[in-house]
N, C-alpha and C positions, 0 to 999 in steps of 0.2 A: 506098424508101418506109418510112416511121416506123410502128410498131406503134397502130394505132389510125387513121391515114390511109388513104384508099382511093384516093388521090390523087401521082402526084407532084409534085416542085418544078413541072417542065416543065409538067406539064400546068394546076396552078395560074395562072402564067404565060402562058399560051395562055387559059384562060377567061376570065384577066381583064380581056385584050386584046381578045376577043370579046365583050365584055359590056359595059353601061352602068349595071348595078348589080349588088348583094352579093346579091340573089336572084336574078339572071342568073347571076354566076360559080357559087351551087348548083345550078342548074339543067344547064350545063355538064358539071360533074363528076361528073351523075346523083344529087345528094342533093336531100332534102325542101326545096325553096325556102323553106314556111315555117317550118321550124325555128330558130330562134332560138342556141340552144347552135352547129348547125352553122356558122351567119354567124361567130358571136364567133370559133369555132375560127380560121374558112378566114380572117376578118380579120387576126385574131394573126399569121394566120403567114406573111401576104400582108405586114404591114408590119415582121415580121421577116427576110421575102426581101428589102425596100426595093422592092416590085413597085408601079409607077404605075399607082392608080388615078383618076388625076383628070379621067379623060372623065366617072368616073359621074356620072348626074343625077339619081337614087334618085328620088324622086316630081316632078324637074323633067324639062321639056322640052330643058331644052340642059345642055352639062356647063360646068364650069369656063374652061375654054379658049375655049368660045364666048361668052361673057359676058368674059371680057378681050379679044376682040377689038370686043365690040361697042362697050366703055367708050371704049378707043386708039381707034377711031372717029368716034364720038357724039359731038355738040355740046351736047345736052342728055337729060337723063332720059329725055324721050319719045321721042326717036332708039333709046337703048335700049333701050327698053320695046317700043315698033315691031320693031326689029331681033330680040327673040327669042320675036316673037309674042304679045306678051302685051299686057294694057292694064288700065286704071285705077289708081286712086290707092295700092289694096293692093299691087297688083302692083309700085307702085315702090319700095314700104315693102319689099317682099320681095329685090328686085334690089338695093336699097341696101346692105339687112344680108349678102348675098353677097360683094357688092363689097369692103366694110370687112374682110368676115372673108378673103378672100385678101391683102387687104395693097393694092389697086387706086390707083393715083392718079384721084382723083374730082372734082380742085380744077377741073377745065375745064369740069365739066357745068351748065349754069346751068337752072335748072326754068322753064317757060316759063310768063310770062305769065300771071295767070287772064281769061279774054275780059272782059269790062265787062259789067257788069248792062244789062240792057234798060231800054231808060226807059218801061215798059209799066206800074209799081206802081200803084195806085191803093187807096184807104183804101175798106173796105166794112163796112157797118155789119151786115150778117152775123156779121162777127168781133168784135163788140166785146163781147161775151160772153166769148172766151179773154182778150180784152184788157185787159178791166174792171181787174184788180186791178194791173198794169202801168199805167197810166194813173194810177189814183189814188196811187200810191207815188210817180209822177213830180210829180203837182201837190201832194202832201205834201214831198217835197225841194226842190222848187222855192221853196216856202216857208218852208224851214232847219229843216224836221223832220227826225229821226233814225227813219228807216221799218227794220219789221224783218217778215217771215215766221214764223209760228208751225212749228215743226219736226214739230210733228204735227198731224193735220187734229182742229180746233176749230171752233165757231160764229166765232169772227171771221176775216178773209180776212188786217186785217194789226195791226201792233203800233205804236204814232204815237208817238214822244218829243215833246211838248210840253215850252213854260215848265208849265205847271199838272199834269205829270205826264203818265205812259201813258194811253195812250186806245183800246180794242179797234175796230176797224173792221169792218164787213163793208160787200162791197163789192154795188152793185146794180147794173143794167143795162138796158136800155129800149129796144127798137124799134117799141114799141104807143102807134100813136100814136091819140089818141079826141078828137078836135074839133079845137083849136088848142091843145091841151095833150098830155102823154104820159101813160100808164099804168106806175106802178114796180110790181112784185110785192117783195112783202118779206116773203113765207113763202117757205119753202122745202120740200120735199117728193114725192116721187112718190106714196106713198100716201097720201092724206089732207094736205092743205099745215098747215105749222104756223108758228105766227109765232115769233119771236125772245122770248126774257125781257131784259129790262131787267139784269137782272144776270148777262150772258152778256159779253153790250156792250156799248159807251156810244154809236156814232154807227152811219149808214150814209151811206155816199157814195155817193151815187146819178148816172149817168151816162146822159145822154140821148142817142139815137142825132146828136143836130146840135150835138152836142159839149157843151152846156151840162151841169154840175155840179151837186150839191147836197151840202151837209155837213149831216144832220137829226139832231137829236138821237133816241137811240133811246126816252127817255121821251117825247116831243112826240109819236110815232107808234105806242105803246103798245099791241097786239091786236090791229093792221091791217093786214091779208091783204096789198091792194092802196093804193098811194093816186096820186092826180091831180097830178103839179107843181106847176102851177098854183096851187094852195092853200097850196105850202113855197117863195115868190118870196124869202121873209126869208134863207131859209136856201141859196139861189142864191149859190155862190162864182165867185171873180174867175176869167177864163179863165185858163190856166196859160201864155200868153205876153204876160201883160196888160203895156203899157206901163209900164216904172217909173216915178218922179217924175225919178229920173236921166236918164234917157232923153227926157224933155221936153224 
């Protein structure tokens, strides 16, 4: 026994055979599991003896050995995944990067499948509030503008390349409906609603919940809280799958 070890080879040897980690093997040999200097010690001198530790599975459930047999096995990831009790998609990020680091041949494992989406989707106009500004960026490209996102929050929703230059957008949205027209709000606000200044932005594109559009100039609507569709038919844009003239 070396000056400074409480331990011999032999029994080194023996704990680490008995053990499934480096706080197992101090535990063994009667030292502070969580000491940190002792692990590094009993480590050194474990892989100076060339002593096999590859059962350990430190904060895993199975060691080394059991994750190669599961791979020579397995027809695909989830076989693996299944096989050492684990699951989800982390979990195969986790077993992957094991695999790689002992050297594993992996080339047989094919990842299975994702099921098919349900044909359940349906469009609800609940949402079309997150969707507003997706929507209008789509029928601005669609019409060969260069749309861009302001990178920090501003009074416009988006940024429009025109032939005639930049154009600031804010976007609106509408599921109030009042006769056989809609109501837009075009203040914005929880305490006290305030309208927009004219020199914030040049339009608002306004989205009614049964799809119809509006491109309004922001001087045309200048002060005003709320207004009525109905009244801005002029400024009613094409649908965003409208026929072309090619298409004819």
């Amino acid at each position: 026994m070396t000056r400074g070890r409480t331990y011999t080879d032999t029994q080194l040897v023996g704990a680490i055979r008995a053990s499934t980690s480096w706080r197992g093997v101090l535990r063994e040999l009667g030292m502070a599991a969580t000491s940190s200097a002792a692990m590094r010690s009993v480590r050194a001198h474990a892989d100076r003896l060339g002593a096999d530790h590859s059962h350990f599975v430190g904060q895993r459930r199975w060691s080394d050995d059991v994750l190669r047999a599961a791979v020579l096995s397995a027809e695909s990831w989830s076989d693996v995944i299944e096989t050492l009790g684990l699951r989800g998609a982390t979990d195969v990020a986790l077993v992957k990067g094991h695999a790689v680091r002992l050297g594993l041949d992996i080339a047989h494992l094919m990842d299975s499948a994702p099921a098919p989406l349900a044909n359940g989707f349906r469009p609800d106009s609940s949402q079309l509030g997150r969707a507003g500004s997706l929507l209008a960026a789509a029928w601005f490209t669609l019409c060969g503008c260069a749309v861009s996102w302001p990178l920090e929050p501003c009074r416009y929703d988006l940024l429009v390349g025109t032939d005639g230059g930049l154009r600031r957008v804010q976007v609106k949205t509408t599921t109030v409906r009042v006769g056989a027209t809609w109501k837009a709000y075009l203040s914005k606000g929880d305490r006290g609603r305030k309208t927009y200044d004219p020199d914030e932005i040049d339009d608002f594109f306004v989205i009614a919940a049964d799809g119809s559009s509006y491109l309004i100039p922001a001087v045309a609507v200048g002060g005003l809280h709320a207004i009525h569709l109905s009244a801005y038919e002029r400024y009613r844009v094409e649908p965003m799958y409208a026929e072309s003239d090619s298409e004819k």
